[in-house]
VEXVOZA-152435 format. One record per residue: y negated, x, z of N, C-alpha, C in turn; residue in one letter. Coordinates in Angstrom, 3 decimals, decimal comma, padded with zeros to 6 digits, always signed. Each point is the difference from the previous one (the first is absolute). Layout:
% residues N
+----------+----------+----------+----------+----------+----------+----------+----------+----------+------+
:       nv :       nu :       nw :      cav :      cau :      caw :       cv :       cu :       cw : rest :
+----------+----------+----------+----------+----------+----------+----------+----------+----------+------+
:        Y :        X :        Z :        Y :        X :        Z :        Y :        X :        Z :    A :
...
+----------+----------+----------+----------+----------+----------+----------+----------+----------+------+
% end
This chain:
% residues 182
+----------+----------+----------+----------+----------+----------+----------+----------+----------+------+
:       nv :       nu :       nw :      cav :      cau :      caw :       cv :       cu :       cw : rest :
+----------+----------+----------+----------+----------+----------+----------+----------+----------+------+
: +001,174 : +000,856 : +000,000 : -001,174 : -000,856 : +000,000 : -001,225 : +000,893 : +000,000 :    X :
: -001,129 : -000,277 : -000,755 : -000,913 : +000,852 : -000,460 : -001,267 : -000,573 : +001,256 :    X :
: -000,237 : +000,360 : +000,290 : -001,692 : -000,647 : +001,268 : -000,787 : +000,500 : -000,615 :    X :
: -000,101 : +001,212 : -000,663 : -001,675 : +000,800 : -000,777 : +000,637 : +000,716 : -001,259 :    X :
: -000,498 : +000,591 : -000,812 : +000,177 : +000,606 : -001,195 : +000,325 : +001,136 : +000,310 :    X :
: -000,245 : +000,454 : +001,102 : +000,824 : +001,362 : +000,167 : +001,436 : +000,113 : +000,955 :    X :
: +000,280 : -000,964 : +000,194 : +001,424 : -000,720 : +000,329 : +001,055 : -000,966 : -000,684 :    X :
: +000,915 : +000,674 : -000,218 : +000,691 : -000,863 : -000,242 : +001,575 : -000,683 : +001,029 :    X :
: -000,036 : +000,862 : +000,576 : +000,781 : -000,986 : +001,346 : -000,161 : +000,294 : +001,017 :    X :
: +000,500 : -000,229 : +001,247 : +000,004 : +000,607 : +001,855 : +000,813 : -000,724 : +000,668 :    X :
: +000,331 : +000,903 : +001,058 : +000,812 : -000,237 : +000,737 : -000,572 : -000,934 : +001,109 :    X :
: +000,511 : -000,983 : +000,538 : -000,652 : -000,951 : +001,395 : +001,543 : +000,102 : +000,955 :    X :
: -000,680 : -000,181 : +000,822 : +000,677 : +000,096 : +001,415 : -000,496 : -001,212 : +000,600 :    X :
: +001,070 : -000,818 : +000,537 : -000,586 : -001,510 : +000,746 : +000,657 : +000,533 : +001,382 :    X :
: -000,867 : -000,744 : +000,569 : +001,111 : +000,275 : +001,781 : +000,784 : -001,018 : +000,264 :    X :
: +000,914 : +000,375 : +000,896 : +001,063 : -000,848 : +000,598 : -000,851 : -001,165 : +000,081 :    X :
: +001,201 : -001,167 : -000,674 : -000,768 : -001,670 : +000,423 : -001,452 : -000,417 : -000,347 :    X :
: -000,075 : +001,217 : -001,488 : -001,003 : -000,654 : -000,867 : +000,615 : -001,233 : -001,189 :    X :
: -000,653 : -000,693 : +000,141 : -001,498 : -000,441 : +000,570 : -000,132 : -001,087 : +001,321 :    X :
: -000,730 : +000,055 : +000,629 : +000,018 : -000,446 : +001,783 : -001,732 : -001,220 : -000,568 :    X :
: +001,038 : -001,135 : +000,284 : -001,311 : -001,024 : -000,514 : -000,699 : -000,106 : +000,386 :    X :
: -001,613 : -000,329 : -000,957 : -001,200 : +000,716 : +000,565 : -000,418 : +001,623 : +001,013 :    X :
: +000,986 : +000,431 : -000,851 : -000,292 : +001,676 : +000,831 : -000,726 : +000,746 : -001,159 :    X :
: -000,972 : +000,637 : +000,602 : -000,431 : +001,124 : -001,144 : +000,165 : +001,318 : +000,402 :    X :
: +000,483 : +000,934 : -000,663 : +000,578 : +001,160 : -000,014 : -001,564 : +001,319 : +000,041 :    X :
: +000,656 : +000,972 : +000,638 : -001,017 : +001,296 : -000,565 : +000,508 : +000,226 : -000,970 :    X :
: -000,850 : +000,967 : -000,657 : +000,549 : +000,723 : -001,367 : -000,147 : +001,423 : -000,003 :    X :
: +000,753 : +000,723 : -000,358 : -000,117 : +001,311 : -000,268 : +000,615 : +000,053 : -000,999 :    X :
: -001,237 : +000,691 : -001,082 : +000,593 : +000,634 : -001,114 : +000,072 : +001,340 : -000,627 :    X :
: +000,931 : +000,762 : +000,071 : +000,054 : +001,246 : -000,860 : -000,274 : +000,497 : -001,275 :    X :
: -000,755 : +001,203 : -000,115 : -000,452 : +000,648 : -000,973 : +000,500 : +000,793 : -000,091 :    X :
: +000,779 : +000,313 : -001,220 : +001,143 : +001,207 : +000,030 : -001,012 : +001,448 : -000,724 :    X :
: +000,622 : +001,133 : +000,022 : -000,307 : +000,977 : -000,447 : +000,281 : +000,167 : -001,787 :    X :
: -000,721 : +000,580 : -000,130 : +000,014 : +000,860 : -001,705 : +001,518 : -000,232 : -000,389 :    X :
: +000,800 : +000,825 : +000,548 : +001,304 : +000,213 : -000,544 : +000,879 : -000,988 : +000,086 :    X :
: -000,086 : -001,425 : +000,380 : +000,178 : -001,187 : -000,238 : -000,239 : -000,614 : -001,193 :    X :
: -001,115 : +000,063 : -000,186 : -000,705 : -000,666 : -001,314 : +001,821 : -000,292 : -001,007 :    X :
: -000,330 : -001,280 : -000,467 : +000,881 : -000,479 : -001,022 : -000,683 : -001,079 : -000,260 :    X :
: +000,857 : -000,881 : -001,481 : -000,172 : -001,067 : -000,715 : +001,015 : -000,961 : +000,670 :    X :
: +000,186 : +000,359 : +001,463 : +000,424 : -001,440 : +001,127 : +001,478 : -000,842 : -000,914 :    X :
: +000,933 : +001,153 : -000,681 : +001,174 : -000,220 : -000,467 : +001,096 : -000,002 : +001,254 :    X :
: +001,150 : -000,508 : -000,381 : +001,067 : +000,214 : +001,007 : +000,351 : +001,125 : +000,434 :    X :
: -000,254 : +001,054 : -001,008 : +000,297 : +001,967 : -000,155 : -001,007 : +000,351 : +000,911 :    X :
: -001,772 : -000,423 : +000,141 : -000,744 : +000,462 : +000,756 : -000,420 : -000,249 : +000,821 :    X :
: +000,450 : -001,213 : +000,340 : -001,020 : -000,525 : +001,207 : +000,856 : +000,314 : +001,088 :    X :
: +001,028 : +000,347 : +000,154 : +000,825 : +000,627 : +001,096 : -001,001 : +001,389 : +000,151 :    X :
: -001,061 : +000,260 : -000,567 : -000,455 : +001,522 : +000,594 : -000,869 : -000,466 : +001,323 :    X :
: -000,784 : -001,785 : -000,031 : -000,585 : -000,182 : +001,262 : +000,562 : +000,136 : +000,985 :    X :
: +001,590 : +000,146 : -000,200 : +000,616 : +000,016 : +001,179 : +000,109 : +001,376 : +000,716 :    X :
: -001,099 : +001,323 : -000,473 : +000,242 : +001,307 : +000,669 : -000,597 : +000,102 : +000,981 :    X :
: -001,159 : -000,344 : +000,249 : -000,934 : +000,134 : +001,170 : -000,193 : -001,595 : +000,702 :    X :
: -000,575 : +000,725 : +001,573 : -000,714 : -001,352 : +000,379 : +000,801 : -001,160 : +000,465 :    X :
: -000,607 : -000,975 : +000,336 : +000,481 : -001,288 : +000,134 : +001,050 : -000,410 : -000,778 :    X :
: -000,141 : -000,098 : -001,165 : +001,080 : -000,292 : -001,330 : +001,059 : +000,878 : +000,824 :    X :
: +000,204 : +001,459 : +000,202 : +000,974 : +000,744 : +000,814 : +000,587 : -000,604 : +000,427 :    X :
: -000,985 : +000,075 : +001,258 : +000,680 : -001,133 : +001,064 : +000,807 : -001,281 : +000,322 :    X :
: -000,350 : -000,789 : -000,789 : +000,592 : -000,789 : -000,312 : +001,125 : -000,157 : -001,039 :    X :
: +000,129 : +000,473 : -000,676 : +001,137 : +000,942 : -000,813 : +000,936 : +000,044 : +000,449 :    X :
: -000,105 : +001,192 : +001,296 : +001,022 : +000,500 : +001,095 : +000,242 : -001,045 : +000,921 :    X :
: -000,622 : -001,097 : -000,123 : +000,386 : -000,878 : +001,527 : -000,507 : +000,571 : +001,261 :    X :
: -001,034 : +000,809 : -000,191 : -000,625 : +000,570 : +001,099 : -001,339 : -000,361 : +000,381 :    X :
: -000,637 : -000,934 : -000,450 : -001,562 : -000,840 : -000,061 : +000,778 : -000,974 : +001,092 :    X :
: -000,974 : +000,370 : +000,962 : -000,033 : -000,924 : +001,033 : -000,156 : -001,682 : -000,372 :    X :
: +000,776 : -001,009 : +000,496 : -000,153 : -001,271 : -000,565 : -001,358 : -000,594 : +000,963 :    X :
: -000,282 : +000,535 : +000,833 : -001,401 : -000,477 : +000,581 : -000,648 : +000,437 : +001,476 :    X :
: -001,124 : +000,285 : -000,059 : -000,719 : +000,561 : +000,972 : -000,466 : -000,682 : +000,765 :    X :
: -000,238 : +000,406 : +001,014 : -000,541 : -000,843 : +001,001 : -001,238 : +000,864 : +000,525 :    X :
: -001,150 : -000,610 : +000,260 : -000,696 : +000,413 : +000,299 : -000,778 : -001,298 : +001,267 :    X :
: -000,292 : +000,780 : +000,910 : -000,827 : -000,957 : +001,658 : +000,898 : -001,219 : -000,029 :    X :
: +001,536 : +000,331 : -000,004 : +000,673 : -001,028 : +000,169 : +000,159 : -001,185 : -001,331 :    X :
: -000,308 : +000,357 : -001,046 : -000,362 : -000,754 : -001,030 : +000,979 : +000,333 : -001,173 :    X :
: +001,459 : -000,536 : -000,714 : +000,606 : +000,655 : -001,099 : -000,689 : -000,624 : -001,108 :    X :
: -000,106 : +001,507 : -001,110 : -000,564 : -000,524 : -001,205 : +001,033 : +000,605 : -000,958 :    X :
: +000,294 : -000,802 : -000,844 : +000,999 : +000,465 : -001,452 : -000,980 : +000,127 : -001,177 :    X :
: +000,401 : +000,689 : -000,595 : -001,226 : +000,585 : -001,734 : +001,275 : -000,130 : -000,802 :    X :
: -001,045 : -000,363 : -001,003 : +000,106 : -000,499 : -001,522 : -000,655 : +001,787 : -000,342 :    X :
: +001,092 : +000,688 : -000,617 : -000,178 : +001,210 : -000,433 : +000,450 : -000,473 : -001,898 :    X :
: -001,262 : +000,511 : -000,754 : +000,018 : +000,262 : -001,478 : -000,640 : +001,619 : -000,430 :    X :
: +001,012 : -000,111 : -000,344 : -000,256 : +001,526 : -000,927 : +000,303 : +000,258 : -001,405 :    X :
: -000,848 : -000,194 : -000,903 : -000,439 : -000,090 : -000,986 : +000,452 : +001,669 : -000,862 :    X :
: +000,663 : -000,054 : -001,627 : -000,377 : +001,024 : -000,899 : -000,690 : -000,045 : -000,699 :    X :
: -000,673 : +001,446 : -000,063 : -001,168 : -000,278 : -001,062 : +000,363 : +000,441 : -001,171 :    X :
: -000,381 : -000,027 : -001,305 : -000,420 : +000,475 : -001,016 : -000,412 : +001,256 : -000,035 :    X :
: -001,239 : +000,157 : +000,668 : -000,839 : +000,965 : -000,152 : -000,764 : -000,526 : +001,188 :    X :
: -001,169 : +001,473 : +000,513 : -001,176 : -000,027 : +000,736 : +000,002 : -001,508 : +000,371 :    X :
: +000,134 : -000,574 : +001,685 : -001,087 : -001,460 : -000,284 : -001,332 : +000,055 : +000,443 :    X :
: -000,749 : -000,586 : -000,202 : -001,571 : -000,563 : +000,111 : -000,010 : -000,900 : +001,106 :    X :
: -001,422 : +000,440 : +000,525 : -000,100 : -001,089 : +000,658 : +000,504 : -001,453 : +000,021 :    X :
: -000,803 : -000,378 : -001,233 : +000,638 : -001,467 : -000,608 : +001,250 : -000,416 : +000,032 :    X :
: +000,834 : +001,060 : -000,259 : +001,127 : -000,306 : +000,036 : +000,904 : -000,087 : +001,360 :    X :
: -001,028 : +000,530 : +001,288 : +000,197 : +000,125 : +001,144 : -000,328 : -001,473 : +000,198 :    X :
: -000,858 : -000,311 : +000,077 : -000,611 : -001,449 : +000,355 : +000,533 : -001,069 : -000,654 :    X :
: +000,462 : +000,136 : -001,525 : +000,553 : -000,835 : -000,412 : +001,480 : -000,127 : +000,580 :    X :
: +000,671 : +000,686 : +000,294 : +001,129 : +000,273 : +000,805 : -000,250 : -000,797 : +001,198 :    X :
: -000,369 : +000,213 : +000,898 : -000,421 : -000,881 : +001,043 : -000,568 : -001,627 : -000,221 :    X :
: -000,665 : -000,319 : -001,339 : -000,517 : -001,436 : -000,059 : +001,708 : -000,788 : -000,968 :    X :
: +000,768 : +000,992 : +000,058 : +001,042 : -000,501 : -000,331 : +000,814 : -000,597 : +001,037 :    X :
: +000,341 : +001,060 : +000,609 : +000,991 : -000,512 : +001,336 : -001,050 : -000,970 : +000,725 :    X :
: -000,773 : -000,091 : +000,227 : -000,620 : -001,084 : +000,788 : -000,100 : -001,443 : -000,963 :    X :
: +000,635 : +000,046 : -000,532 : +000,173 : -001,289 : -001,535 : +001,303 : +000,161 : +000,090 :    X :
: +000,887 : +000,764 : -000,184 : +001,504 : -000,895 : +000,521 : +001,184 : +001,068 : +001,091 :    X :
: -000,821 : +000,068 : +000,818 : +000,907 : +000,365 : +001,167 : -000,900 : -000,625 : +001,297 :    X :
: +000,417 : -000,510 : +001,083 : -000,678 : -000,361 : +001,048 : -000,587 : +001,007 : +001,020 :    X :
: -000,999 : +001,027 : -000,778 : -000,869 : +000,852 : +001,045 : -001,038 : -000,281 : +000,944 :    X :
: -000,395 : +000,611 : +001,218 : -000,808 : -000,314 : +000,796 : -000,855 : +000,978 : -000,162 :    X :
: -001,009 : -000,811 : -001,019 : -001,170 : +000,869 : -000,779 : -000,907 : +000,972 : +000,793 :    X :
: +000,472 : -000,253 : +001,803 : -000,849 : +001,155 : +000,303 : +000,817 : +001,145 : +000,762 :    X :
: +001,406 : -000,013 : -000,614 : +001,124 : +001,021 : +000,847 : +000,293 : +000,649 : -001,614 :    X :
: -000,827 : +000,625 : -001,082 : +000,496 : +000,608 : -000,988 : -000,276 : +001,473 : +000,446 :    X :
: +001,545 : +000,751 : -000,466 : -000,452 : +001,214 : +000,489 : +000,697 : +000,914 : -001,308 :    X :
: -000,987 : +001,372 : -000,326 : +000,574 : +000,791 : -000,898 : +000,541 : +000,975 : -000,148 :    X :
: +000,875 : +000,914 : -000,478 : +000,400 : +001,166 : +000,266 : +000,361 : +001,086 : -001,242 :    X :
: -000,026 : +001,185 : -000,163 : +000,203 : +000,078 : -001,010 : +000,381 : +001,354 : +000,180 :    X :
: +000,886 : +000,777 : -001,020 : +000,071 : +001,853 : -000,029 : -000,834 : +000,471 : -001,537 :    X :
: -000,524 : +000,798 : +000,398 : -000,380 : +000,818 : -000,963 : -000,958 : -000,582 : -000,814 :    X :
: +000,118 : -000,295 : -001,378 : -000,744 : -000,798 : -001,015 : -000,163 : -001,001 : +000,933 :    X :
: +001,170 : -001,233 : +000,225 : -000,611 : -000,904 : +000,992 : -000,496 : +000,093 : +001,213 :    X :
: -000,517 : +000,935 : +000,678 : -000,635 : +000,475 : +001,278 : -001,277 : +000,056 : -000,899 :    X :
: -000,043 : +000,486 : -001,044 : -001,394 : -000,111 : -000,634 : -000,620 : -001,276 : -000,124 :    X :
: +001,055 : -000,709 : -000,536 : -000,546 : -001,711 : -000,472 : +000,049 : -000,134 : +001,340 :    X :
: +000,410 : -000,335 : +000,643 : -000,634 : -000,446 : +001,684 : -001,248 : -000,037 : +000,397 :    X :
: -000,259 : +002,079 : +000,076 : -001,182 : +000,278 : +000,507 : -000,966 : -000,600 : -000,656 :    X :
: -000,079 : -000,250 : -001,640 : -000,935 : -000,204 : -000,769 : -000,404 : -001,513 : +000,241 :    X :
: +000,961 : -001,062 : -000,020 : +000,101 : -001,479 : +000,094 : -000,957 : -000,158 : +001,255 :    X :
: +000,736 : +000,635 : +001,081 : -000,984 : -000,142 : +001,349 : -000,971 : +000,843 : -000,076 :    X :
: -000,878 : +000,953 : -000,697 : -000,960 : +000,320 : +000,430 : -000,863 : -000,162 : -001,125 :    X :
: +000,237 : -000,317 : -000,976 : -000,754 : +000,048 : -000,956 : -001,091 : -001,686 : -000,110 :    X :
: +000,583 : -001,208 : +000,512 : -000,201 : -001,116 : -000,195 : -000,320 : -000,700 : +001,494 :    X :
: -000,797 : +000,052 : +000,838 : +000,235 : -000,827 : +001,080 : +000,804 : -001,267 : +000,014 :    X :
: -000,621 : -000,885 : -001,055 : +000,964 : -001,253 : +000,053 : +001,937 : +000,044 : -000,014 :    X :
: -000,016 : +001,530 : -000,615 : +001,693 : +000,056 : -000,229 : +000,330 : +000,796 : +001,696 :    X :
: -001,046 : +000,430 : +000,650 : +000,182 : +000,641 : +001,202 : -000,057 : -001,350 : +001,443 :    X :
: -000,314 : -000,406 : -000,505 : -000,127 : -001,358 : +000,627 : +000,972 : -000,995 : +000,025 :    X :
: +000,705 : -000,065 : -001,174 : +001,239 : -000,533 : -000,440 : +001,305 : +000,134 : +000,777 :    X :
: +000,174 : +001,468 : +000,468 : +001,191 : +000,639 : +000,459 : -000,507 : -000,015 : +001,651 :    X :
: +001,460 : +000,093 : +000,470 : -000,163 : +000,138 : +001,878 : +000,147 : +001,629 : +000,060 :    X :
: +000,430 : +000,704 : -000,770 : +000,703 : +001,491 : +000,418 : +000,503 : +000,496 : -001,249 :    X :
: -000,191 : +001,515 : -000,046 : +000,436 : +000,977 : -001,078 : +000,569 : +001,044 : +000,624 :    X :
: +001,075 : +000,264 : -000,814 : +000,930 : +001,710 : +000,715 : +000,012 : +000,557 : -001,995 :    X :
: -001,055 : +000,397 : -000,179 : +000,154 : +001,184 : -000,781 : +001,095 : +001,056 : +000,413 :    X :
: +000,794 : +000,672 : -001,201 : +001,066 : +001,018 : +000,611 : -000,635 : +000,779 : -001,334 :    X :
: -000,343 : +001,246 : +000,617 : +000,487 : +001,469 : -001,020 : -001,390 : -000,542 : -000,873 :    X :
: -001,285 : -001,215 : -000,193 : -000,675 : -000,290 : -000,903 : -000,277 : +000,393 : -001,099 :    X :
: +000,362 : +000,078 : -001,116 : -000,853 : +000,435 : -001,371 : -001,735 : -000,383 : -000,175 :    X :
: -000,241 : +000,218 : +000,757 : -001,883 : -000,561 : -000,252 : -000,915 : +001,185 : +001,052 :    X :
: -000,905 : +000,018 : -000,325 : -001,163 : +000,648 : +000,382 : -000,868 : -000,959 : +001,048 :    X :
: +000,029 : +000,466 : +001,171 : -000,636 : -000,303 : +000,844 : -001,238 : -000,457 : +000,186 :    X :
: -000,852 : -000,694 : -000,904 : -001,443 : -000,192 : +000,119 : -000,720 : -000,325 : +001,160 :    X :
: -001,069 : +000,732 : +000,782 : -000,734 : -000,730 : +001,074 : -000,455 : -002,057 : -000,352 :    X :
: -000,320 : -000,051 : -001,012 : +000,197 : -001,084 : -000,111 : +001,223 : -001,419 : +000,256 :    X :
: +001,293 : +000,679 : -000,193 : +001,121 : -000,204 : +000,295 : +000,236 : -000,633 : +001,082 :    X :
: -000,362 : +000,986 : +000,974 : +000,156 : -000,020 : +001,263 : -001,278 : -000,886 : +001,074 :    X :
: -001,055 : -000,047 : -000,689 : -001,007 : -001,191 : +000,335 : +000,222 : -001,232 : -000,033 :    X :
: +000,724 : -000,595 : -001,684 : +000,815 : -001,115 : -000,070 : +000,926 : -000,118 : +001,276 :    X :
: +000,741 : +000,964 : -000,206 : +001,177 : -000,834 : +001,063 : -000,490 : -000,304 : +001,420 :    X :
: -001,262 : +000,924 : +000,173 : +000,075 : -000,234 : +001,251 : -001,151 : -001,232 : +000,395 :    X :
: -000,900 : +000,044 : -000,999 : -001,133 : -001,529 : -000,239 : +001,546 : -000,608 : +000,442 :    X :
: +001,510 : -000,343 : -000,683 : +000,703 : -000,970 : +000,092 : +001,424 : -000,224 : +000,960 :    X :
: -001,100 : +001,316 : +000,906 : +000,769 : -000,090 : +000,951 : +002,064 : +000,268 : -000,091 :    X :
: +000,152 : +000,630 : -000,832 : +001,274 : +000,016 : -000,672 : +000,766 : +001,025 : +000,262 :    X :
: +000,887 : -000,473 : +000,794 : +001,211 : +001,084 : +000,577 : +000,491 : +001,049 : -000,990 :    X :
: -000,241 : +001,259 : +000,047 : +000,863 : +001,046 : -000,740 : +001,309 : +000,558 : +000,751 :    X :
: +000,722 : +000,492 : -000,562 : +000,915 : +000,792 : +000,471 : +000,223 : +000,870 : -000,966 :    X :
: -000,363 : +001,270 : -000,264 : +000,067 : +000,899 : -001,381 : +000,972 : +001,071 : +000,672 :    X :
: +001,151 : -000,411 : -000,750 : +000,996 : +001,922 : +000,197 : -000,295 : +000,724 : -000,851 :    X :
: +000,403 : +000,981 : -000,336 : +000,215 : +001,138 : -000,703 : +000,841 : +001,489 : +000,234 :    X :
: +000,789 : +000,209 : -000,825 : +000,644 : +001,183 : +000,205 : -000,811 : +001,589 : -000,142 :    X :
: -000,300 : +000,450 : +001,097 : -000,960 : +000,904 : -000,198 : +000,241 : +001,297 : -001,450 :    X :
: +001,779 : +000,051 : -000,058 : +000,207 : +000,683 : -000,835 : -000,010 : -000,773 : -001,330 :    X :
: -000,318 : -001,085 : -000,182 : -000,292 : -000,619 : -001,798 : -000,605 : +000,873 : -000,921 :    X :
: +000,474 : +000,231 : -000,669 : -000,012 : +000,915 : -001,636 : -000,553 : -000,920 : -001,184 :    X :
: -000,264 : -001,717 : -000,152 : -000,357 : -000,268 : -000,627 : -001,508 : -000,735 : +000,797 :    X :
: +000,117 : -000,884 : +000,715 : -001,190 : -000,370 : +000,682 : -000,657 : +000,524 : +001,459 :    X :
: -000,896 : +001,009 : -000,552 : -000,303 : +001,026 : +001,325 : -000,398 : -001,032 : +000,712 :    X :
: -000,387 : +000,864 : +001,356 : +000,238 : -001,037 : +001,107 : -000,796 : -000,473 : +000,680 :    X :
: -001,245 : +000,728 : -000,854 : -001,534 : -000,504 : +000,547 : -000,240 : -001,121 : -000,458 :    X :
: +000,798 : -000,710 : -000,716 : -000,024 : -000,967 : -000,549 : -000,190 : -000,782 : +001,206 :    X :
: +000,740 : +000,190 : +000,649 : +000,535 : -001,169 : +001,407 : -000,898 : +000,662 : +001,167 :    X :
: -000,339 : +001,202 : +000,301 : -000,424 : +000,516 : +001,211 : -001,449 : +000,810 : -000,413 :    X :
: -000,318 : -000,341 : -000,811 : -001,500 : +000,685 : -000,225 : -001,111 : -001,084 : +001,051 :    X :
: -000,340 : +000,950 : +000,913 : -001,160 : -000,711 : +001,080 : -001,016 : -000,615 : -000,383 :    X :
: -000,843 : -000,595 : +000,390 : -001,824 : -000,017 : -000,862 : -000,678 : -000,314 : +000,849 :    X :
+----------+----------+----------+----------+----------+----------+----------+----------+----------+------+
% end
């Protein structure tokens, strides 16, 4: 199933005893890395399954639900292949999708991404307030993007949880990417 032009299929993850009537779900969706990239065939789209969440769940090792202040929450995990590079747009359009036919709780969307998609993350949330505004939380991993002071004004005008890793030894996305001060 295609959601943007630079997709042509993804993987979803429902939780146990979806769907729970009138329940709306968080969302977390994955942004895979460069070396993923495919035309979302049966041959490629098994590459979302190397990193990340997609992993995890893969292995049967994604927790079926968290609890947090006494509270269990289950996620609606989609992880999407790309084509090529995505765009913003194609970030956002991604999101005005699942909120049109999956039952999300439009203010528990959260993003994540390695590499190229650590880039589309950073960029989605910092580049656009309204798209920073959109999301509850971002875990950039390893980011492909450049850190702009601007970036980091957005998110924080929007008040918007980061969590940025990075492998200090990365060979393709140095690491100031993620830890450059300002």
């Amino acid at each position: 199933i295609s959601m943007v032009p630079h997709t042509n299929a993804y993987y979803e993850y429902l939780p146990q005893g979806y769907p729970e009537p009138n329940k709306k779900y968080p969302l977390m969706i994955f942004f895979h890395g460069l070396g993923e990239t495919g035309p979302g065939t049966p041959a490629t789209l098994p590459y979302v399954l190397r990193n990340g969440p997609p992993k995890l769940i893969n292995e049967g090792s994604f927790p079926t639900s968290f609890t947090v202040n006494n509270v269990n929450h289950k996620f609606i995990v989609i992880s999407p292949q790309f084509t090529d590079w995505p765009t913003e747009t194609d970030a956002d359009n991604i999101i005005n999708y699942l909120i049109a036919n999956y039952p999300v709780g439009i203010n528990r969307i959260y993003l994540t991404g390695l590499s190229m998609g650590g880039g589309v993350v950073w960029n989605y949330s910092g580049n656009d307030i309204s798209h920073a505004n959109r999301i509850a939380g971002i875990v950039p991993v390893c980011g492909a993007g450049y850190p702009y002071p601007s970036h980091a004004r957005t998110m924080a005008a929007a008040n918007l949880p980061v969590w940025a890793t990075h492998n200090s030894l990365d060979n393709v996305s140095p690491l100031l990417w993620s830890s450059k001060p300002w």
